[in-house]
N, CA, C and O of each residue as an XYZ file, in Angstrom:
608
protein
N      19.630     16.138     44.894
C      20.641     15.375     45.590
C      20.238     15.305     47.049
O      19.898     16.344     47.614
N      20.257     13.890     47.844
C      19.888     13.733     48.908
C      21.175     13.873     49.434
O      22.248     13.918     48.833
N      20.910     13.943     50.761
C      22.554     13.322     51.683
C      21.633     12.961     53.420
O      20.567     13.478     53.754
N      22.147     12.329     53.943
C      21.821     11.704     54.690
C      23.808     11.356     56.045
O      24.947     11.006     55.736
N      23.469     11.545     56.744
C      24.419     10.870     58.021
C      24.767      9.463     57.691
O      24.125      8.864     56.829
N      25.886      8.827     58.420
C      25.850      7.536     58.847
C      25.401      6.772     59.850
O      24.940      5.631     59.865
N      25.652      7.766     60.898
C      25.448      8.005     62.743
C      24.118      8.459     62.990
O      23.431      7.741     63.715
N      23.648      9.440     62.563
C      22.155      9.402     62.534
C      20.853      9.941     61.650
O      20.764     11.120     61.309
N      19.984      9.068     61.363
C      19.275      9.384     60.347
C      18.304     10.633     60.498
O      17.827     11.394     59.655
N      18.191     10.569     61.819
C      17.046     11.711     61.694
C      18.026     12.749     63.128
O      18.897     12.372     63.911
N      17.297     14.249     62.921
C      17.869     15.308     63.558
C      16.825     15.187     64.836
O      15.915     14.403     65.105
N      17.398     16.339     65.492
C      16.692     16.402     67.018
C      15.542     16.304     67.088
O      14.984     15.688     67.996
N      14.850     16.984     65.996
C      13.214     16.840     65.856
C      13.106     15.719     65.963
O      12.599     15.233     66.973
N      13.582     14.933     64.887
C      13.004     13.810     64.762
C      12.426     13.471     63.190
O      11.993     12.346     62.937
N      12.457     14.478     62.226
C      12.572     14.291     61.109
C      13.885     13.872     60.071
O      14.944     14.489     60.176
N      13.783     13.181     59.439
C      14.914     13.128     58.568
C      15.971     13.948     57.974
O      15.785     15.116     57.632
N      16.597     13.598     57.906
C      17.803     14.906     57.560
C      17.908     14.198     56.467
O      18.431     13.099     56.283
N      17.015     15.386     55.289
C      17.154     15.361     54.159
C      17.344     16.372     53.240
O      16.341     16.900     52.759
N      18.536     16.774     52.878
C      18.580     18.312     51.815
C      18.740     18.308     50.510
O      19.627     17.618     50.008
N      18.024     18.970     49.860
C      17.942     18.878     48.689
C      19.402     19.560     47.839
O      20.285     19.667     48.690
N      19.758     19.898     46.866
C      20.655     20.384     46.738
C      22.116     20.613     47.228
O      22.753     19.728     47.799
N      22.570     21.763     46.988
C      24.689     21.704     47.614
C      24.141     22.409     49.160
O      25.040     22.641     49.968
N      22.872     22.708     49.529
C      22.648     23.178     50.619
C      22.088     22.727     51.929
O      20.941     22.324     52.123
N      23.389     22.893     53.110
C      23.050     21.742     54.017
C      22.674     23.374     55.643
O      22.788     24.597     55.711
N      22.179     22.097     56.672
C      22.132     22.821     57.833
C      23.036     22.426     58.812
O      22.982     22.876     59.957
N      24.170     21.316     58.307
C      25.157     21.299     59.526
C      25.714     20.033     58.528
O      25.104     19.626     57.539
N      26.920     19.549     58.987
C      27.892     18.540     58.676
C      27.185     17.691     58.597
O      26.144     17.552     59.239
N      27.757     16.779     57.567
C      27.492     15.102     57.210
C      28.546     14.501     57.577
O      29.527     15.155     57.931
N      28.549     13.390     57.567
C      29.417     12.904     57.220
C      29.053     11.649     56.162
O      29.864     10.780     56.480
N      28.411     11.240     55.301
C      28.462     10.205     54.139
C      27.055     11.300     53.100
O      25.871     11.466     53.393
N      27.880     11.865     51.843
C      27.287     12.293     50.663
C      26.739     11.151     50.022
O      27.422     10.284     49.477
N      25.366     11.159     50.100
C      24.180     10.194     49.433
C      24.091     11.140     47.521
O      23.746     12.295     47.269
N      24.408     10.384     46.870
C      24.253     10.535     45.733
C      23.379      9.526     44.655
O      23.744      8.593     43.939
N      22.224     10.083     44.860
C      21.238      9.075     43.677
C      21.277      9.460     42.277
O      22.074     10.276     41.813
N      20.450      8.883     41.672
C      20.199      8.494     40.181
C      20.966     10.048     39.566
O      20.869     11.180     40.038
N      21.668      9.606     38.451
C      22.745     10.299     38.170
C      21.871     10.779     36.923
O      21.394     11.912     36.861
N      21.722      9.880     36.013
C      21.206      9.851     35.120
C      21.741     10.370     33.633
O      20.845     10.479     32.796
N      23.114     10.711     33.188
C      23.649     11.511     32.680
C      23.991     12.685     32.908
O      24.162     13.462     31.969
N      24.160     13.059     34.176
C      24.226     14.382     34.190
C      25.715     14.652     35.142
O      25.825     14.624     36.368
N      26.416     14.825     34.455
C      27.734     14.905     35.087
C      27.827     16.096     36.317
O      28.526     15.983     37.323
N      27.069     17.105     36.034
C      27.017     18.340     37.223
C      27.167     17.716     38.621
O      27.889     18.205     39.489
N      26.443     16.616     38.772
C      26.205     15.963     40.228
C      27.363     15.931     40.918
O      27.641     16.404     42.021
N      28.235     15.104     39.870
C      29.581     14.765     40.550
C      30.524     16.645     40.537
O      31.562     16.608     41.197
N      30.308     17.655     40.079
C      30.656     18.754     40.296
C      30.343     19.071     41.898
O      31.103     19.019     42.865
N      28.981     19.407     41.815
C      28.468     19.926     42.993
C      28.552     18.599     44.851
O      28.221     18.782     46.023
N      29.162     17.429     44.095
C      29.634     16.396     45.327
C      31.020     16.628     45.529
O      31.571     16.273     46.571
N      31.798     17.368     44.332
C      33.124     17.516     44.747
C      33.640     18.929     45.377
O      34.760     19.191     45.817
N      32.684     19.618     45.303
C      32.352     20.804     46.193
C      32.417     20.750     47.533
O      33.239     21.286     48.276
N      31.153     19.815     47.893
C      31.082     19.586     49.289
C      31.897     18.543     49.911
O      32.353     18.603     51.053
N      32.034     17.689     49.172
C      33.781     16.834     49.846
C      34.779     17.531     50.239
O      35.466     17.413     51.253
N      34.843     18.420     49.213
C      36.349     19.096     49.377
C      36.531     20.309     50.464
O      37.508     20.900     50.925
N      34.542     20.426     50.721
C      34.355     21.557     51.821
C      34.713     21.462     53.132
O      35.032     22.335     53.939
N      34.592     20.008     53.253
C      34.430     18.832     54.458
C      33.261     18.962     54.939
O      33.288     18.683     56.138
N      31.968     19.331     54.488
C      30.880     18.835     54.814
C      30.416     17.133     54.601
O      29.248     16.761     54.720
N      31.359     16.375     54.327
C      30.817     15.331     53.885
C      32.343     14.598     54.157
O      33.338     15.277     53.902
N      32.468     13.594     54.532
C      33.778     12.604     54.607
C      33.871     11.839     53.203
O      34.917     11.987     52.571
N      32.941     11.098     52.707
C      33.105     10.690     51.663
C      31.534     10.385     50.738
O      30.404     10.577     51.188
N      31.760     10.053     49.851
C      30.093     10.128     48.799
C      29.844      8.097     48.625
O      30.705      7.230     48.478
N      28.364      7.974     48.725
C      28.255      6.513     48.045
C      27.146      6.887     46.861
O      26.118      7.461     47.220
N      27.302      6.630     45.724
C      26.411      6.651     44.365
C      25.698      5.740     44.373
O      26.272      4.661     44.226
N      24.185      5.697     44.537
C      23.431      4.905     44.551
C      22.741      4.452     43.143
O      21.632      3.924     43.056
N      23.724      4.800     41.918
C      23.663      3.801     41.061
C      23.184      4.507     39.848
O      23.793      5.551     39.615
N      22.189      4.172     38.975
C      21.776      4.521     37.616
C      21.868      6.271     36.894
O      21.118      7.246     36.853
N      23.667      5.821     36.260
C      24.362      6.808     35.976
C      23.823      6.670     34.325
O      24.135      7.459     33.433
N      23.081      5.661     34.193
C      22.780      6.123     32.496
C      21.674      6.306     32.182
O      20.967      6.750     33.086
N      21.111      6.110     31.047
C      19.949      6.445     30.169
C      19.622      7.960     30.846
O      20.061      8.384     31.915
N      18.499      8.813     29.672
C      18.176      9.573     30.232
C      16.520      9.778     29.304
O      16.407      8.966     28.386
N      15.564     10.549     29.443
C      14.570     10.388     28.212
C      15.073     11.235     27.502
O      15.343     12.364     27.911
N      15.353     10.687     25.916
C      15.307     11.010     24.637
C      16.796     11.357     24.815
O      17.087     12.502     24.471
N      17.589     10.748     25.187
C      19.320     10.914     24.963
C      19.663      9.529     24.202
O      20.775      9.495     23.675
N      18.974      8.564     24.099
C      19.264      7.095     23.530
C      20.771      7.038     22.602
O      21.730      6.266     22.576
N      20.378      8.347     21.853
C      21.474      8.592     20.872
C      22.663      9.439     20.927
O      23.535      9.746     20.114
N      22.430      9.703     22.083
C      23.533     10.720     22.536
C      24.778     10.480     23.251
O      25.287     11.221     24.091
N      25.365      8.970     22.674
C      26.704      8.389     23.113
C      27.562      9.305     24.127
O      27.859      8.961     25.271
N      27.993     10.823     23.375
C      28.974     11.371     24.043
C      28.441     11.570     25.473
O      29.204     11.433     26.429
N      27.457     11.814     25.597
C      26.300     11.706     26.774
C      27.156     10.634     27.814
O      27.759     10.963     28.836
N      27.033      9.363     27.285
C      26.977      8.487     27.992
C      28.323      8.332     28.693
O      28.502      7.940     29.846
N      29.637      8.871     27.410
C      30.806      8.327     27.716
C      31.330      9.397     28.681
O      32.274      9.178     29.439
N      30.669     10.576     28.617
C      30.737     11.843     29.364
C      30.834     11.795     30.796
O      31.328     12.634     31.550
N      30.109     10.323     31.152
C      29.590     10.216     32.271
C      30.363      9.255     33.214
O      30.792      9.460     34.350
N      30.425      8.089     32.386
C      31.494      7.328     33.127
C      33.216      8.046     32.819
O      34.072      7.639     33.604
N      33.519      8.701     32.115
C      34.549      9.626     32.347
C      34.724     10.519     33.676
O      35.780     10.921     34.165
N      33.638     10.687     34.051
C      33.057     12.005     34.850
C      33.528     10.679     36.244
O      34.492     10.598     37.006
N      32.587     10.027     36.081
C      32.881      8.584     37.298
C      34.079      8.375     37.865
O      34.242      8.195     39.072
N      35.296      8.398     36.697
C      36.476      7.448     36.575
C      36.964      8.564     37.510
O      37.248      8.239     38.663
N      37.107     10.009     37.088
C      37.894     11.320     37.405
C      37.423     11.482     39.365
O      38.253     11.763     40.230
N      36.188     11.261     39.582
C      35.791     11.256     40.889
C      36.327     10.463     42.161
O      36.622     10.581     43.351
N      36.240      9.445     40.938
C      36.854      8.156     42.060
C      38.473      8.128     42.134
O      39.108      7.394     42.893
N      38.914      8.853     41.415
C      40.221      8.801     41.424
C      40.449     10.225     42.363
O      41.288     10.311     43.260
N      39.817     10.962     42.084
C      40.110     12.059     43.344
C      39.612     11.558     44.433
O      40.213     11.899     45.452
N      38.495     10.689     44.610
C      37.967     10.347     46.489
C      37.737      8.871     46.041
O      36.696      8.398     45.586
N      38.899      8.254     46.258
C      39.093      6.486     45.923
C      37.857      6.198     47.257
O      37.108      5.252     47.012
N      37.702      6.655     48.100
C      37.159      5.691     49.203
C      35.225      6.070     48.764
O      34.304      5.746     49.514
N      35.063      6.705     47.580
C      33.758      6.612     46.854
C      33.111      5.354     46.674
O      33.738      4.503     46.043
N      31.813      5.033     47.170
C      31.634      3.711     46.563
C      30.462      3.869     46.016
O      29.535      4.600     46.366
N      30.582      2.876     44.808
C      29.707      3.266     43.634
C      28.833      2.202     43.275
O      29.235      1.183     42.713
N      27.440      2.452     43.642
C      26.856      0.531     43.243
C      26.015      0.942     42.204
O      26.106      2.085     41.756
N      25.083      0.012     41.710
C      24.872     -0.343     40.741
C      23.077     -0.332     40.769
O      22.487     -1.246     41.344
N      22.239      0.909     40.020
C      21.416      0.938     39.946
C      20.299     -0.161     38.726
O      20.670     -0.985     37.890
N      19.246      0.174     39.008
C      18.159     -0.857     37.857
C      18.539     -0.753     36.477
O      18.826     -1.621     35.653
N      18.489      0.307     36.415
C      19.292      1.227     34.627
C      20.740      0.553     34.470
O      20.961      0.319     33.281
N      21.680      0.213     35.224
C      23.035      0.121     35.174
C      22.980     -1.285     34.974
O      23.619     -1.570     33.961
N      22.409     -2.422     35.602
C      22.008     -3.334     36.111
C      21.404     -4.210     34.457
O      21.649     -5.319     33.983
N      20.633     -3.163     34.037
C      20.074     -3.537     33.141
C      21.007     -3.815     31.273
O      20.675     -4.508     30.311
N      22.082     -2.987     31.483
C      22.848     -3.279     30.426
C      23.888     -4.626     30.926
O      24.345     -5.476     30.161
N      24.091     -4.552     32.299
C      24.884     -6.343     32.446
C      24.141     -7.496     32.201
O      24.655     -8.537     31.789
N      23.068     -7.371     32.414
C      21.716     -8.430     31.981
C      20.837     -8.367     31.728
O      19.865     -8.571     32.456
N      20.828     -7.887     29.963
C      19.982     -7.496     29.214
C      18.801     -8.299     29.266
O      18.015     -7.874     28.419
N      18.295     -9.350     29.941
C      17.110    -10.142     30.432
C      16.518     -8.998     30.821
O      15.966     -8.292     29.976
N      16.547     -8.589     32.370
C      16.182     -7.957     33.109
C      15.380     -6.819     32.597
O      14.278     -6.849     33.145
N      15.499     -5.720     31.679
C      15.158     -4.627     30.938
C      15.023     -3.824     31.917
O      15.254     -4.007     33.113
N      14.508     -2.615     31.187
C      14.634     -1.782     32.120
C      14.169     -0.538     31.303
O      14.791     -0.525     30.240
N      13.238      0.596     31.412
C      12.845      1.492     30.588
C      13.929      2.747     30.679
O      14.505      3.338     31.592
N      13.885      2.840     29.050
C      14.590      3.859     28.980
C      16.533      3.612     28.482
O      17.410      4.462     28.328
N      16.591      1.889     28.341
C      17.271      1.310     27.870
C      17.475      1.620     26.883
O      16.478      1.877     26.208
N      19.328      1.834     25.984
C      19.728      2.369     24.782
C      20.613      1.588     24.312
O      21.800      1.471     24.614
N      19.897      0.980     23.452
C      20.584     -0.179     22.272
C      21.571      0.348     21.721
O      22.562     -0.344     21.489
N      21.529      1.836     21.346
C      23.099      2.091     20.761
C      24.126      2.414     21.778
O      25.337      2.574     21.626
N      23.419      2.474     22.817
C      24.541      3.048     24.263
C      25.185      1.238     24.798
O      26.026      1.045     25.675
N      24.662      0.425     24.178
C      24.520     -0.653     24.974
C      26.677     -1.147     24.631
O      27.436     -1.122     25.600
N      26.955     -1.336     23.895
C      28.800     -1.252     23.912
C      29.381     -0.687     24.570
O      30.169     -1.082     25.429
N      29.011      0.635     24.198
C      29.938      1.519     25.424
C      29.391      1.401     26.838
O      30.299      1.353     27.668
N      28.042      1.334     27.400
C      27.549      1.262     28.645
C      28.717     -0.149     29.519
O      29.508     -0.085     30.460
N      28.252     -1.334     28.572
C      28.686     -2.709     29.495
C      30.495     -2.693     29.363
O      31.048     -3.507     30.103
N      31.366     -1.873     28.528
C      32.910     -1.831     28.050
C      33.044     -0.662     29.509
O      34.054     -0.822     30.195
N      32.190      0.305     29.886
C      32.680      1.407     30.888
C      32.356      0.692     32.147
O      33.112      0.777     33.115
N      30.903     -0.242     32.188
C      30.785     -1.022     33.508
C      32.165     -1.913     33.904
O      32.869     -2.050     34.905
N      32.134     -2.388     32.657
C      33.567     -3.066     33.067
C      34.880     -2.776     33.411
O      35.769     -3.514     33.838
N      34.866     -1.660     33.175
C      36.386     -0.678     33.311
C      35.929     -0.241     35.099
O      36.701     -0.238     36.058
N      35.030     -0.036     35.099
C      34.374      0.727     36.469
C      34.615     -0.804     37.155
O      34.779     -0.498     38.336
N      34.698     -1.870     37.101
C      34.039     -2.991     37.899
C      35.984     -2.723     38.493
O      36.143     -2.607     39.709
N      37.414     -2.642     37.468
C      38.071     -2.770     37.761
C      38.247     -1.713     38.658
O      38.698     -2.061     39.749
N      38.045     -0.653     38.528
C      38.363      0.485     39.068
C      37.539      0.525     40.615
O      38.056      0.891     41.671
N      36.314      0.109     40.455
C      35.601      0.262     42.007
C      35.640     -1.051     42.420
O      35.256     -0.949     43.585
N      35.878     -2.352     42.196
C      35.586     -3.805     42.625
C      34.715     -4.336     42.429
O      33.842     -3.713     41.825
N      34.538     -5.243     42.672
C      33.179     -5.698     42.106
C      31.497     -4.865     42.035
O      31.250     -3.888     42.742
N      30.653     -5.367     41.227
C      29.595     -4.459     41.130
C      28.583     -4.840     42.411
O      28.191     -5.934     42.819
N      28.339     -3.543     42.850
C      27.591     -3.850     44.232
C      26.154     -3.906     43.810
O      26.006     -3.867     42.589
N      25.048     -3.988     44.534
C      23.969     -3.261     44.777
C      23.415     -2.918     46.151
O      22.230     -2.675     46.381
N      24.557     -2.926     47.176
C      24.246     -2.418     48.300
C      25.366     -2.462     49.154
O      26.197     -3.324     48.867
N      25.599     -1.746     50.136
C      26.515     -1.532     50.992
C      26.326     -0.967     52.020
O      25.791      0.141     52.057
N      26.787     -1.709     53.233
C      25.981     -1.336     54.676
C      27.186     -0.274     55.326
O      28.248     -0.845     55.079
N      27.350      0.441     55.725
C      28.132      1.555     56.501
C      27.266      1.940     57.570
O      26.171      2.503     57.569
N      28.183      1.405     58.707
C      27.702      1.849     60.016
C      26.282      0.824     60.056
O      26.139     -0.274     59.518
N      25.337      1.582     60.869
C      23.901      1.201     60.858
C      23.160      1.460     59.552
O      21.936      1.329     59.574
N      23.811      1.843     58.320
C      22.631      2.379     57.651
C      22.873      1.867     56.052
O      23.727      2.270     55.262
N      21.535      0.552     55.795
C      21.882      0.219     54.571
C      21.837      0.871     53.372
O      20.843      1.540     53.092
N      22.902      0.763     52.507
C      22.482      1.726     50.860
C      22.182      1.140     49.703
O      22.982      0.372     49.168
N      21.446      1.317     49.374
C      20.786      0.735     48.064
C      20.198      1.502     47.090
O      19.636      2.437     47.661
N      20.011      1.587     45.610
C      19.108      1.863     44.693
C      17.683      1.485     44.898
O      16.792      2.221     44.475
N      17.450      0.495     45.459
C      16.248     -0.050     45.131
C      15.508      0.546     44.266
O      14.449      0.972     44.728
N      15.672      0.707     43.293
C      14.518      1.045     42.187
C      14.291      0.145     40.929
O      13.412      0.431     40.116
């Protein structure tokens, strides 16, 4: 898990303020949350540090599904946008866009590896529940000076 500032990207040095894990060296204020991937823990260990106030609020930079060799592992999937719904309803001002993987079940053109034909009902029925719940589907959102994106 990355996290990153809004106000400034890099620290006094002059390197990036980038921490891996729930472990930081001073206040954030915007929790950078990437590729999710099925793994609901993420949103555990982001509701940790929200609630610590190390962080004002979280943006999810997107591809909350597929994982290798879960294709078949539905509860997996539904586990996850459950996990989504419960987050955003505790920190509504979460914003949640829309990675290559995520991207890839709204327009099955596009593909995308690692894509799950049996996940594919429930994936685009939870995008859609999510589209009501977060607004429309993003793939980027500028806060402050600093753009957010998946790009992957």
């Amino acid at each position: 898990m990355h996290l990153l500032t809004d106000k400034s990207i890099k620290q006094e040095s002059g390197e990036p303020l980038v921490v891996k894990g729930a472990v930081m060296t001073k206040p954030l204020e915007i929790l950078v949350i990437p590729d999710v991937h099925l793994k609901p823990y993420i949103f555990d260990r982001a509701e940790k540090i929200l609630e610590s106030g190390q962080a004002s609020y979280a943006v999810c930079l997107g591809d909350y599904v597929d994982e290798w060799e879960c294709d078949n592992k539905l509860d997996m999937y539904q586990e996850i946008f459950d996990r989504m719904k419960a987050f955003k309803q505790k920190f509504p001002e979460t914003v949640f866009l829309i990675g290559n993987h995520d991207f890839a079940y709204l327009y099955p053109e596009c593909g995308c590896s690692g894509h799950s034909r049996q996940a594919e009902p429930l994936v685009r029925q939870n995008l859609g529940s999510l589209r009501w719940l977060c607004g429309e589907h993003k793939v980027a959102v500028r806060l402050g000076k600093v753009l957010f994106s998946h790009a992957g």
